[in-house]
N, C-alpha and C positions, 0 to 999 in steps of 0.2 A: 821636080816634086820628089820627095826622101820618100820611101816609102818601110824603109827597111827601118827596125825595133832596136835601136842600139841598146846595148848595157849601159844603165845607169848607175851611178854610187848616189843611196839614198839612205838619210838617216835610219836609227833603228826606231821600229814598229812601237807604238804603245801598246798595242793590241798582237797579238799573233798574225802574224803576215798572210795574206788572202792566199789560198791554193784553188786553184780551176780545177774540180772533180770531174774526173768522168762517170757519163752514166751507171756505169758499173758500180762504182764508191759511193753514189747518193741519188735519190729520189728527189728530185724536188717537192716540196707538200702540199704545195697549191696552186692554185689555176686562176689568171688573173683577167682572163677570158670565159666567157660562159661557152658549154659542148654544142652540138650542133650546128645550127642555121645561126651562126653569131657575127654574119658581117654586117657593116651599116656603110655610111659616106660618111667620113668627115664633112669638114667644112670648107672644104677646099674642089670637093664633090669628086674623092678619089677614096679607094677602098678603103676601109678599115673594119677593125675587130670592136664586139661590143667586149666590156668587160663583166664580172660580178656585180651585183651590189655594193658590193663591201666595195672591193678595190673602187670602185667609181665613186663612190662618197669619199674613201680616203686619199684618191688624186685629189677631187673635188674640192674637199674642205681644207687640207695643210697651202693649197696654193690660192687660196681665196683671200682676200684685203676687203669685201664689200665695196667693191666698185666696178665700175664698167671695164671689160679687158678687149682684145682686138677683136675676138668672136662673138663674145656674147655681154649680153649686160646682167647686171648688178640683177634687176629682178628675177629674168630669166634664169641666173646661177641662184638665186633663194627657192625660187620655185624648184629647182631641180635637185638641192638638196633636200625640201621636201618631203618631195615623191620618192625620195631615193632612202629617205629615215624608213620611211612606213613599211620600205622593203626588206632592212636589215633587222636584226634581233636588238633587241634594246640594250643588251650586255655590251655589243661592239658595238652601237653610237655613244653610249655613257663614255666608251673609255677612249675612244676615238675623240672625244669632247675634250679631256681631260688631259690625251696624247696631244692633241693643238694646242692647247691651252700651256700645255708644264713643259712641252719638249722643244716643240716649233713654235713657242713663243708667239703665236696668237691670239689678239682681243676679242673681235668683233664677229667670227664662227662658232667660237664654242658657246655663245649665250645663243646664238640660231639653233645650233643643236639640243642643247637644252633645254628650249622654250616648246622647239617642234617635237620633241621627245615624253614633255610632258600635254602635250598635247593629245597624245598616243595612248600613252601610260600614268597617269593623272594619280591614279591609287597606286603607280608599283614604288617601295621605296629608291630604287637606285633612280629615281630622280633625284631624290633630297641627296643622296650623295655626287650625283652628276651636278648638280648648284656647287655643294659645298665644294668641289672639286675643280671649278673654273673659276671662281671668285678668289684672285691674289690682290685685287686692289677692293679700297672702299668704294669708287665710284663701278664696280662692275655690278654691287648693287642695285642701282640705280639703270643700270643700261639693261640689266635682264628684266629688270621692272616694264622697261618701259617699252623692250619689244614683246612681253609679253602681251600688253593691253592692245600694241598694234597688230603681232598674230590674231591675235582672238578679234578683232577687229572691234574691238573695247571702245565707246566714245560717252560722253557727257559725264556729269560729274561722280559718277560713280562707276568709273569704266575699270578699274582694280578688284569692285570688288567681286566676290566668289574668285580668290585666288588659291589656283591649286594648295593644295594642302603640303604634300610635297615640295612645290617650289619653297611653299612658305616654312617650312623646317630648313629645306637647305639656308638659308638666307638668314635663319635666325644663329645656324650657327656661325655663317658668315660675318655675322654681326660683331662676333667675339673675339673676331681677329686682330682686328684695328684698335690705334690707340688713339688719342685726341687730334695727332697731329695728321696721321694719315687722313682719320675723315674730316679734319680743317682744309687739307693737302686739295683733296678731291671733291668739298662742297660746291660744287657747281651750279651756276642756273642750265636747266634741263628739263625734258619733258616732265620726269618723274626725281621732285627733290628728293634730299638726305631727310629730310624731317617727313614727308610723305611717307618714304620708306619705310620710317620708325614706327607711323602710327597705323601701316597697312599690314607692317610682319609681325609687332609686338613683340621683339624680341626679349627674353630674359639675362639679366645682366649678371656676366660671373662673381660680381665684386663690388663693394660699394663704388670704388676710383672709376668702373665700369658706369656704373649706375650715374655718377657726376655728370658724364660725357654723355650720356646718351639724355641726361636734362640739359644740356648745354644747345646739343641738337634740337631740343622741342624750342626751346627758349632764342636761339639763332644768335647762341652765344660762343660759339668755336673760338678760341684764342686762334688770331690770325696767323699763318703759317709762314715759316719763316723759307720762303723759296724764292728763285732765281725772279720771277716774273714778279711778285710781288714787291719783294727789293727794288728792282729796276721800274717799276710802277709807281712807287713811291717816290722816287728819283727825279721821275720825270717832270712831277709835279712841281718840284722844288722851282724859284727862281733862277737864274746864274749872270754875272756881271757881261758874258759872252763866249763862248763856242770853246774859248779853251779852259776856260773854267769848269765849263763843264764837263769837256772831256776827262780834266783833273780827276773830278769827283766821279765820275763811270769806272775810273780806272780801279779806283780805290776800292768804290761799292767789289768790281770782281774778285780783288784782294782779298775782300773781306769775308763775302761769299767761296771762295777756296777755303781760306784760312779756317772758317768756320765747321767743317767735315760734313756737312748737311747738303751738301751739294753733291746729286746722286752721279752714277756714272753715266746715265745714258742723257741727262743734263749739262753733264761735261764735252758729251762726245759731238752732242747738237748745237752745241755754242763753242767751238771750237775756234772758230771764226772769229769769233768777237775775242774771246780771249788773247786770241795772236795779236789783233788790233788795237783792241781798249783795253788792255792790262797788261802793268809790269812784265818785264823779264823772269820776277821771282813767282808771281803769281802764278803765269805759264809752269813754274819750274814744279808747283804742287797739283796742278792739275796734268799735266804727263807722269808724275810720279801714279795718280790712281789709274790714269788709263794703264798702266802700265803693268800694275800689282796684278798677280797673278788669283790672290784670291778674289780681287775687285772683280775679274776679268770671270773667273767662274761662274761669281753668284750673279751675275747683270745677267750673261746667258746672250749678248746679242748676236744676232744674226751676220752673218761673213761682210755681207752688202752693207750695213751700217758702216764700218770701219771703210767700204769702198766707197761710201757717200761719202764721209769725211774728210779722205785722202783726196777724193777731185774738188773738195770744196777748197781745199786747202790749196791744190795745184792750180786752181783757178787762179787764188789771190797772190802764187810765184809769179803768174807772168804777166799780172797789171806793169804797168808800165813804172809809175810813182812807188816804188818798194826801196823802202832805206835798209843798208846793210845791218844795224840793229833787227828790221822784222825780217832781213833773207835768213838771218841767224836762227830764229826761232821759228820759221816755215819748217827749216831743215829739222830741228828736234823735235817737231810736230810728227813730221813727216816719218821720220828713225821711229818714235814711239807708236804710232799708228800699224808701222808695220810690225815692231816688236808684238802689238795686242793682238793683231789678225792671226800674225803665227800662233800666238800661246792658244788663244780660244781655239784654234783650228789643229792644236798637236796631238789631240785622240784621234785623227782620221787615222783610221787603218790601214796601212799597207799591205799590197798585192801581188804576189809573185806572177813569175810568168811575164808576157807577152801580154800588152792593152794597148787598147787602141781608145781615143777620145777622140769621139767627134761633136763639135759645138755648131750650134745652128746659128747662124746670123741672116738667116733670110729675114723678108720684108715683116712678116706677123711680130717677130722678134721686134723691131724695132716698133714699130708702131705707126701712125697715121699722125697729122701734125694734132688731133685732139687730145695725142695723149695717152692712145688706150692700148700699151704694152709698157705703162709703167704700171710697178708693182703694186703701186698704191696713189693716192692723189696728193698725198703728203712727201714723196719722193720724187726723184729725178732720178730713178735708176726704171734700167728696160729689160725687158726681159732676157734679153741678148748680156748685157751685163753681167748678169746671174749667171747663163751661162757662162760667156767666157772665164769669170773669173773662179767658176766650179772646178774648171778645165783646169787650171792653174794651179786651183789649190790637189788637187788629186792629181796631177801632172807631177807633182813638189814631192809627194810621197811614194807614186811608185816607179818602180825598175823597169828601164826595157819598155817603151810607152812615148807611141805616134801621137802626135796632137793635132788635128785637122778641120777645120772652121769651114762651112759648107753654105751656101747660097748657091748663085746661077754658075757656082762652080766652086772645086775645093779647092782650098790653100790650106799650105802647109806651117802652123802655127809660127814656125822660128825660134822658141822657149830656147832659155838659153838657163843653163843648172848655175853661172855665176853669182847671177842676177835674182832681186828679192821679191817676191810676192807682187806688190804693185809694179816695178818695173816689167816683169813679164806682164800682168795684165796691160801695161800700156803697149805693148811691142804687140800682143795677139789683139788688144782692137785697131791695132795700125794696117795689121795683114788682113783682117777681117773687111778693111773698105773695100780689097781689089777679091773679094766672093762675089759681088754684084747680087743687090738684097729681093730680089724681086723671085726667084723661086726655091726649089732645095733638088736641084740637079745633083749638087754636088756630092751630097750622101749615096746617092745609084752610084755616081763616079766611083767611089771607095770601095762598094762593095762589088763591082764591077772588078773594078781593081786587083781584089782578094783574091777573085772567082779566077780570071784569067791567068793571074800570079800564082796558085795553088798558095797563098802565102798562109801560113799557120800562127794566129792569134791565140789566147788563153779567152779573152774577154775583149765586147767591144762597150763602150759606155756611150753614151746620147744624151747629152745633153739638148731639151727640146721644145715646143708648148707640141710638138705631134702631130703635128696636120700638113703632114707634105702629100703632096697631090699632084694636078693635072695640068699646075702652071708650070710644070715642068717643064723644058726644052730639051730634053736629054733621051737617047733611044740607045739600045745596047747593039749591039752588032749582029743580033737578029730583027730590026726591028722595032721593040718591042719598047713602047711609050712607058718612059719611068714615071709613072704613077703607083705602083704598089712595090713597095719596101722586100713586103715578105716574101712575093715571090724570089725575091733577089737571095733573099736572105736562107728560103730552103736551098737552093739551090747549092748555097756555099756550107749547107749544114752539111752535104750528100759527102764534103771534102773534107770538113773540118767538124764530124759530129758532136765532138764536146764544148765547142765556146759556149757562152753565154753572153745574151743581150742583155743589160740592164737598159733599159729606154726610161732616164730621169726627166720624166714631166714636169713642164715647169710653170704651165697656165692650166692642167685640170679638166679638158673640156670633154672628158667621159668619154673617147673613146681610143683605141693603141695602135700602131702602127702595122702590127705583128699582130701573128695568130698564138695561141696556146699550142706550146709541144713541148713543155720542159725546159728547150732551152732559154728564155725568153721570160723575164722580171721585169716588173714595171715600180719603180717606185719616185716619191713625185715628195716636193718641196722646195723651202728655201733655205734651209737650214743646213747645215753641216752634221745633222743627226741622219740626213740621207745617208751618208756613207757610213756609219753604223748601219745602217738597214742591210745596206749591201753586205759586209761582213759577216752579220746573222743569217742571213739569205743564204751565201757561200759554205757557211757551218750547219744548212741544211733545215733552217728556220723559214720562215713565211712572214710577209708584212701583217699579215690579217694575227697570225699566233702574237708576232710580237706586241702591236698591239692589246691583244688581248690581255698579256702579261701588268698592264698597265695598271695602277693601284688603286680602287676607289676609295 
């Protein structure tokens, strides 16, 4: 097991390279822990710290999907965001709504917040700007409508109406965002239609061309949209002479569909599969040209894990059996431009001077139960173990001097190898990550055990985590002593090395930290690659709750 921090050669920084302050040079500005009597149990029924408000709604809400996780369920995390609204100021849930919504590219928290905020606050305006503020598509309309009716526990045929006044200004000017084809785009059947909508908010139209579109909505005349699903819909209807016939024509349809530029990116990135399959060489050749465009890549904003769902969707379809050297051709330029995207969306991480350590969790919680419940969402096939590893990789990739260590019923030592491209390392650290053995998280006491005896000197350690290590431990230190609390471990190695810092990057939310409050010790939580901005502002002496704050309504 390496244990020693070799010098790396790592590209240069986009951002000014992270420095590890000592207490002397910076206060940290906030507390991510509440003072006093702040322990509780986890879920594992081993110590932990409660946190703030604030921090526990903004763990809470950036790692939320609206579904069941390995802890807790779908209601219970509604419920607990809540109780958890009522507690904070209504300035930090608005922009907290707004920071999910615009930054961590979330749908379905920021209308919870919103709904439960105007619940709170029904006359304060920063509702109508917390509406106007989550609503980027036209069907988010429709989905804050309709958990509105369900918070307020709204039924019969007049269950909309007395709607906040506030929600109903933000909405109106929601209204005026979209163009014919976005709300044809997102007319759905749904609890609460697009034509409901119209006649519940009354919204005022900027313009006559406005004013057409929204008679088009009363009258359920939207010109039908010209998209991937509708295309392929109408396809399917057609007749065909037999099987290759119609493969013909699918291929084509995709052709046309690229050729066309109406085919968004995050449409490209999910039908990837089929395009390698049912469409030309050339076809392929315009849809890696957009994953690949760097402005394409900015404004989409997707998450890291999207491009890692695609890459194994893709590495899936190398090692069928039946693969003609024509599709191994195009797996491979699949494959080169996936990793090109991952890198560009991922070249603002910041880099860290000093000495880091990453430790990624692959215990049992990590992976999930066979129902399912440590994928991120019910639409995905990525687990939370995933997230992490490939966090590990991507922040491994940018800084110097940096252990990489994967930890279950024991740690391993990642293997990352600096030749090798983004996915390549992530396959190499889930191949080390099978012999951690998934059933506890021993292996983090190991490490910091490690430290302690070693006297060894870090800048930073990183944790990748969902947080809840505990008392299925098998691990005792050489007093004894049942590794079930982290932070005892972890003061102990403060007494040697007082200035590191923990960042502990939460990755399931379930409200409470590993670690006590003392300065050393950040907690910040996501899925995003805007984590490590956070980290960066943190290190420059920022706070998650200010950053936040900074967020625009």
């Amino acid at each position: 097991m390496k244990f020693i921090l070799a010098t790396q050669k790592v590209r240069a920084p986009v951002y000014a390279s992270l420095s590890c302050k000592t207490k002397k040079d910076t206060i940290m500005k906030f507390n991510f822990t509440n003072k006093g009597k702040n322990t509780t149990v986890n879920y594992m029924g081993a110590k932990a710290y409660k946190m703030t408000p604030e921090m526990e709604l903004y763990s809470t809400v950036v790692t939320c999907m609206v579904d069941d996780s390995y802890y807790e369920s779908n209601a219970d995390r509604k419920s607990r965001i809540s109780n958890l609204i009522a507690k904070c100021s209504p300035e930090f849930v608005a922009r907290l709504a707004v920071y999910a919504r615009t930054e961590m590219k979330l749908r379905s928290v920021p209308v919870i917040l919103a709904v439960e905020l105007a619940k709170l606050y029904s006359g304060n305006e920063i509702v109508k700007r917390t509406v106007a503020g989550i609503v980027n598509r036209a069907d988010e309309i429709t989905e804050i409508l309709a958990y509105y009716q369900t918070a307020n526990k709204r039924e019969g045929a007049k269950k909309l109406n007395r709607l906040s006044k506030q929600v109903q200004k933000g909405l109106i000017e929601s209204f005026n965002k979209f163009d014919e084809y976005q709300f044809a785009k997102y007319n759905r059947d749904s609890a609460v239609s697009l034509r409901d909508a119209l006649f519940l908010v009354h919204p005022k139209a900027k313009d006559e061309a406005q004013q057409a579109i929204f008679d088009k909505i009363v009258s359920d005349d939207l010109a039908t949209p010209y998209t991937w699903e509708t295309e392929l819909s109408e396809l399917g209807k057609k007749p065909f002479k037999n099987e290759r016939a119609k493969a013909k024509a699918v291929s084509e349809k995709w052709q046309e569909l690229l050729a066309s530029g109406k085919l968004g990116y995050m449409a490209i990135l999910r039908n990837l599969r089929n395009i390698v399959t049912k469409s030309s060489s050339e076809a392929l050749d315009i849809a890696l040209n957009v994953l690949t465009d760097e402005q394409r890549i900015r404004k989409s904003k997707q998450m890291p894990f999207r491009y890692l769902s695609a890459f194994l969707e893709i590495n899936k379809l190398a090692k069928e059996s039946a693969i003609f050297e024509e599709e191994k051709a195009k797996i491979k330029r699949t494959s080169e431009a996936l990793e090109k995207a991952l890198v560009t969306s991922c070249d603002n991480i910041p880099a860290c001077k000093g000495k880091t350590a990453i430790l990624s969790d692959n215990s049992g919680s990590m992976y999930g139960d066979r129902g399912g419940k440590s994928l991120v969402s019910a639409m995905s096939e990525r687990k939370s173990a995933d997230i992490a590893n490939l966090f590990a990789v991507l922040y491994w990739n940018k800084c110097e001097n940096t252990y990489v260590g994967l930890f279950g019923d024991r740690l391993i030592d990642a293997g990352l190898d600096r030749k090798a491209n983004v996915f390549e390392n992530f396959e190499t650290i889930n191949r080390a990550a099978k012999k951690c053995g998934p059933s506890t998280e021993s292996g983090i006491f190991e490490y910091m055990e490690h430290l302690i005896k070693s006297r060894t000197m870090v800048d930073r350690i990183v944790i990748f985590s969902d947080c809840q290590v505990g008392t299925g431990c098998k691990w005792y230190d050489s007093k004894g002593n049942h590794g079930d609390n982290f932070n005892r471990l972890f003061q102990k190695y403060l007494k040697i090395n007082p200035s590191v810092k923990v960042y502990t990057v939460d990755l399931r939310g379930y409200g409470n930290s590993m670690t006590q409050d003392n300065g050393n010790v950040v907690l910040v939580s996501g899925w995003s690659e805007k984590i490590f901005d956070m980290i960066y502002y943190i290190e420059q002496g920022s706070s998650v709750t200010e950053e936040i704050m900074k967020i625009n309504l």
